[in-house]
N, C-alpha and C positions, 0 to 999 in steps of 0.2 A: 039503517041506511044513512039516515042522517048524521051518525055518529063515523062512521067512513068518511065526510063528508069535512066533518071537523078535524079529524087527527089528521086528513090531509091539508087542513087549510092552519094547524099549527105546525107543524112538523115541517112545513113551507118556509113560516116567516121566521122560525128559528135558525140563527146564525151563528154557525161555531167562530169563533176569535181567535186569530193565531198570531201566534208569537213573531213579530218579524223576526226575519233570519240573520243572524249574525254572521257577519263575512268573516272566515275564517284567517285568520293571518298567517302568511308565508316568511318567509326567511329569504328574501332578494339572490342571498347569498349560495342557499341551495341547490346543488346541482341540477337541471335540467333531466327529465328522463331524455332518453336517446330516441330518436323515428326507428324505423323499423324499415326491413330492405323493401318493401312494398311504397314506403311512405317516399325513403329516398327517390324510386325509380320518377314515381307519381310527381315528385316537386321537378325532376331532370326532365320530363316528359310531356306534362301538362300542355306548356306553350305551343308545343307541335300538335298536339288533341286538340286544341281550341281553331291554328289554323285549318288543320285536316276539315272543322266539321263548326264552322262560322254559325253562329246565332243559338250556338249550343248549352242548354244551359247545366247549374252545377249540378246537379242531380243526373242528367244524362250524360255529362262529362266522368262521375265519379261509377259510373255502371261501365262507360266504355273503358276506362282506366283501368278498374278491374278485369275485364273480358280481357282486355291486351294482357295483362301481369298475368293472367293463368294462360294464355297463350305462349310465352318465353319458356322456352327451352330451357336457355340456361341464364341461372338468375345470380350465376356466383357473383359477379361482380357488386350484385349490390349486397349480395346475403355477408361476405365479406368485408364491405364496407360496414355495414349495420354490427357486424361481429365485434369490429374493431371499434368503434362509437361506443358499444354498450359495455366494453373491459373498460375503456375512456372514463364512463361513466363510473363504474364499479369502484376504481380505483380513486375520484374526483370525491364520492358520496363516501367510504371509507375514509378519507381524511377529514370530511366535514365532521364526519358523526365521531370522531375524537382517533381515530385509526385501531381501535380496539378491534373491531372485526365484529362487536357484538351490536349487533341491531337490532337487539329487542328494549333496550335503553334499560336493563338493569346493571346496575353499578356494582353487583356484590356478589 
């Protein structure tokens, strides 16, 4: 019993030590991913959710945004839009990455 007793009163004050995390460095220059037709509609749309439903906050705003996106019939407008951003992209991220086409960054 007494020995229960100790292994939980070491096993306590032992502390693992971790490595602080190294912030990973980006490339400024890197192309952006693209939003998505959902994200576009949510940024077009937000302001009016917020007047619609005063004192709302972001978690019940991001539940009602969703309810309305799956309610929309018809979503071409923005799936179209997001279509056309992400060739944008395609085409932006291909010339960074040397226009080779190959993105797995072997050279040979």
């Amino acid at each position: 019993m007494d020995e229960d007793k100790e292994t939980k009163a070491t096993t306590a004050t032992k502390k693992k030590t971790r490595k602080p995390k190294t912030k990973k460095v980006t490339d400024p220059n890197k192309p952006k991913r693209p939003p998505s037709a959902y994200l576009l509609w949510t940024k077009e749309n937000r302001d009016r959710i917020k007047e619609e439903n005063p004192g709302i906050t972001f978690l019940e705003l991001s539940k009602k945004a969703g309810e309305m996106w799956k309610a929309i019939e018809d979503k071409s407008k923005w799936l179209n839009k997001a279509k056309e951003l992400r060739s944008e992209y395609f085409d932006k991220k291909k010339l960074y990455e040397g226009g080779d086409g190959d993105a797995s960054g072997n050279k040979g």
